[in-house]
Structure formats: C-alpha cells, structure tokens
C-alpha positions, 0 to 999 in steps of 0.5 A: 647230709645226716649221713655225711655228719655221723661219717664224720663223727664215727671217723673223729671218735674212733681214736677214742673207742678203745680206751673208752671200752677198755675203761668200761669192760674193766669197770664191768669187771671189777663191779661183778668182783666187787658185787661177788665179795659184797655176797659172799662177805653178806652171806658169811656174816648171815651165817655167824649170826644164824649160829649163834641161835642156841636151840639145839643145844637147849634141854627143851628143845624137841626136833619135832617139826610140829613143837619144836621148843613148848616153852617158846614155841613162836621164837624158837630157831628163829633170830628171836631165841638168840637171846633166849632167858629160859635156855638150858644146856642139854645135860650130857649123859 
C-alpha cells in the first residue's frame, strides 16, 4: 500500500523535477558567487582601513618587535593609532 502511493507520487513529481533542480542548483550557484563578492568586497575594505594606521611612517616608531612605538606602546599598529595625537612624520634624510 505505502509503496503503491509513493509509485504514484514519484510518477506525478517527476514532470517537475528538473525545474525544481535547475532552479536549486542555480540558486546554489549564485549564493557561492554572492558569498565570494561578500568576501572579497569584506577584505578589501579591511585592508583600507588597516592602511590607514600611520605608524611606519611615525618618527618614534622603532620596528623592534618587543617596543614598537615608547610613546604608545599598548596602540601601536593596532586600529587604536589610526588617529594617533603624538604622530609625527619621519623626517627624510
């Protein structure tokens, strides 16, 4: 009986499969282009913002790994020094 009425129901869906997986595998598709956009537009405006931390380019900033800056050293190259009051610009020899 049970299998007589899913023979029946395969039989009636079938007409409707396809459109119904094409619809889905293209959804599919377009989420994973979407989602790859998402990430790729996320990282980029990471990265502006990271870049805009001007502690390189500061006259007390050391590259010492252990003392990277002595005026701030708890903010330095981090998002806290973007706006930094005590930066200044490394004077070019």
């Amino acid at each position: 009986m049970l299998f007589n009425f899913l023979a029946h129901l395969i039989i009636w869906f079938r007409p409707f499969l396809v459109p119904i997986c094409f619809v889905v595998a293209w959804s599919l598709v377009l989420m994973l282009v979407w989602r790859v956009f998402a990430a790729t537009r996320d990282a980029v405006n990471q990265a502006k913002h990271m870049h805009q931390i001007p502690c390189p380019d500061c006259q007390f900033f050391t590259g010492d790994y252990n003392l990277k800056c002595p005026v701030h050293p708890m903010s330095a190259l981090s998002e806290d020094a973007i706006d930094c009051p005590d930066y200044f610009e490394k004077p070019w020899n």
